[in-house]
C-alpha positions as CSV (number, residue, x, y, z in Angstrom):
1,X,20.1,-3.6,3.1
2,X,19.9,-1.1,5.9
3,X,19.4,1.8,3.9
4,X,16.1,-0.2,1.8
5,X,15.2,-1.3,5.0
6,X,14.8,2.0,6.3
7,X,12.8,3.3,3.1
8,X,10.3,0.3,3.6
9,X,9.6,1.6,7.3
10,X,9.3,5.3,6.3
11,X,6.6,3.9,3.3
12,X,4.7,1.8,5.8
13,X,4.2,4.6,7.9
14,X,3.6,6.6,4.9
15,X,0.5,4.0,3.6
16,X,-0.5,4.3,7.1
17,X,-0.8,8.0,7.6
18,X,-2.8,7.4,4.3
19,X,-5.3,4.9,5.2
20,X,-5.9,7.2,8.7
21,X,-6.5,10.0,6.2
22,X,-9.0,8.3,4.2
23,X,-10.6,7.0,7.3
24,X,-11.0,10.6,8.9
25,X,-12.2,11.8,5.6
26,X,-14.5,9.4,4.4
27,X,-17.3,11.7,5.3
28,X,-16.5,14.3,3.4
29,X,-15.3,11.7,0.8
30,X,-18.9,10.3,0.4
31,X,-20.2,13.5,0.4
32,X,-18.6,14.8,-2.4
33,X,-18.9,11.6,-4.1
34,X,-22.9,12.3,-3.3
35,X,-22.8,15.0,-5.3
36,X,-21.3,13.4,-8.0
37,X,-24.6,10.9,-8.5
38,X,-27.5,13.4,-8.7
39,X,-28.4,12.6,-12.0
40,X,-27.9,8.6,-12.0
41,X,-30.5,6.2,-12.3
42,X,-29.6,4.1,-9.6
43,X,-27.6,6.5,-7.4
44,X,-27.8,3.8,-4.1
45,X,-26.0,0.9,-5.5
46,X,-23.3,3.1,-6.3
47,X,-23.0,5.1,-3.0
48,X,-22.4,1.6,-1.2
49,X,-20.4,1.0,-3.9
50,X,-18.0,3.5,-3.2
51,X,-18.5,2.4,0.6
52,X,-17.8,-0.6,-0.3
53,X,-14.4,0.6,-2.5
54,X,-13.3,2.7,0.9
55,X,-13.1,0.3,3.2
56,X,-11.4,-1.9,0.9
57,X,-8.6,1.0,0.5
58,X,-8.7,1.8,4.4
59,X,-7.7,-1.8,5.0
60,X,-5.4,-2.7,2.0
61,X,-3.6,0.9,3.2
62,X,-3.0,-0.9,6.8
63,X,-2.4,-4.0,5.6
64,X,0.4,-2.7,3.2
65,X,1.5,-0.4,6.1
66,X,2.3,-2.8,8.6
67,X,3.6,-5.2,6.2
68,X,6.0,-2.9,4.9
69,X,7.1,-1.4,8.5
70,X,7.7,-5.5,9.3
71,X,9.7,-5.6,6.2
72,X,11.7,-2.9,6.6
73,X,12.6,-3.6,10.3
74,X,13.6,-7.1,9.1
75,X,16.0,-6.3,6.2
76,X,17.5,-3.4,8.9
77,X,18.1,-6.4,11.0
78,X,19.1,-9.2,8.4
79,X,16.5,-11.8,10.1
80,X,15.7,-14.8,7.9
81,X,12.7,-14.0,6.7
82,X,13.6,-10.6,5.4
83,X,14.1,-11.7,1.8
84,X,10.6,-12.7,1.6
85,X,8.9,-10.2,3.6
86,X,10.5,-7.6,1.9
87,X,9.2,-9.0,-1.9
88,X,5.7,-9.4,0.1
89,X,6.0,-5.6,0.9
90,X,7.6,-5.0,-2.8
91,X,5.0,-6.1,-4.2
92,X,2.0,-4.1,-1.9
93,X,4.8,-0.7,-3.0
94,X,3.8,-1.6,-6.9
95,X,0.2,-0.8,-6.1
96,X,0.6,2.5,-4.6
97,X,1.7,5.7,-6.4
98,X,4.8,6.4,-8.0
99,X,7.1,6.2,-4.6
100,X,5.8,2.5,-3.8
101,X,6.2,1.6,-7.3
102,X,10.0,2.9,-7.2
103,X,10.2,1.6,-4.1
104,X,8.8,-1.5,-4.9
105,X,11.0,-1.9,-8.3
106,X,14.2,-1.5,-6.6
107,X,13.4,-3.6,-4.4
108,X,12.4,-6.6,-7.2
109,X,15.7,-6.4,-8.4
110,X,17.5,-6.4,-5.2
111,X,16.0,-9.1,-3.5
112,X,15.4,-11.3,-6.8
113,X,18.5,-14.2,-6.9
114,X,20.3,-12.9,-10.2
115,X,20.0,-16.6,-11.6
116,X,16.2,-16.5,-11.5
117,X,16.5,-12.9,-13.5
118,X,18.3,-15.0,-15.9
119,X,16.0,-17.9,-16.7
């Protein structure tokens, strides 16, 4: 558990380094969106769309990074809610690119009782 433990706390500062990256470059971001939606009817509604869409990845990235840092520091340390923190963070990993979603596999079948696998 010590060594998943320390790949959930790499990944949440991963997702978090991610969500500071979008945030620092949403101007550029909407920009080049912008230049996407020159020849739309409605171009407006689909600029605050996409506003809309960034700050919903700017806080599911922190969100998923601080859960998974909590995760990880609780399987390192065996605490009692590890087991469900860590499916909590397994299943914010199956949302995210292929590492989360190796990540977050692994960690399925790990923390997953084997009779419940079963049933």
């Amino acid at each position: 558990m010590r060594n998943l433990g320390i790949l959930w706390v790499l990944y949440g500062l991963l997702r978090l380094v991610g969500a500071l990256g979008v945030f620092l470059y949403s101007g550029t971001l909407t920009l080049m969106w912008g230049a996407l939606l020159t020849r739309v009817p409605d171009p407006y509604t689909l600029m605050g769309l996409f506003h809309s869409f960034l700050i919903f990845a700017i806080i599911l990235g922190i969100v998923a990074g601080v859960v998974s840092v909590i995760a990880g520091l609780n399987l390192m340390s065996g605490g009692a809610s590890a087991r469900s923190l860590g499916l909590v963070a397994a299943f914010f990993g199956l949302v995210n690119g292929p590492f989360g979603i190796a990540l977050g596999a692994y960690t399925l079948v790990v923390l997953v009782p084997a009779g419940a696998r079963n049933s």
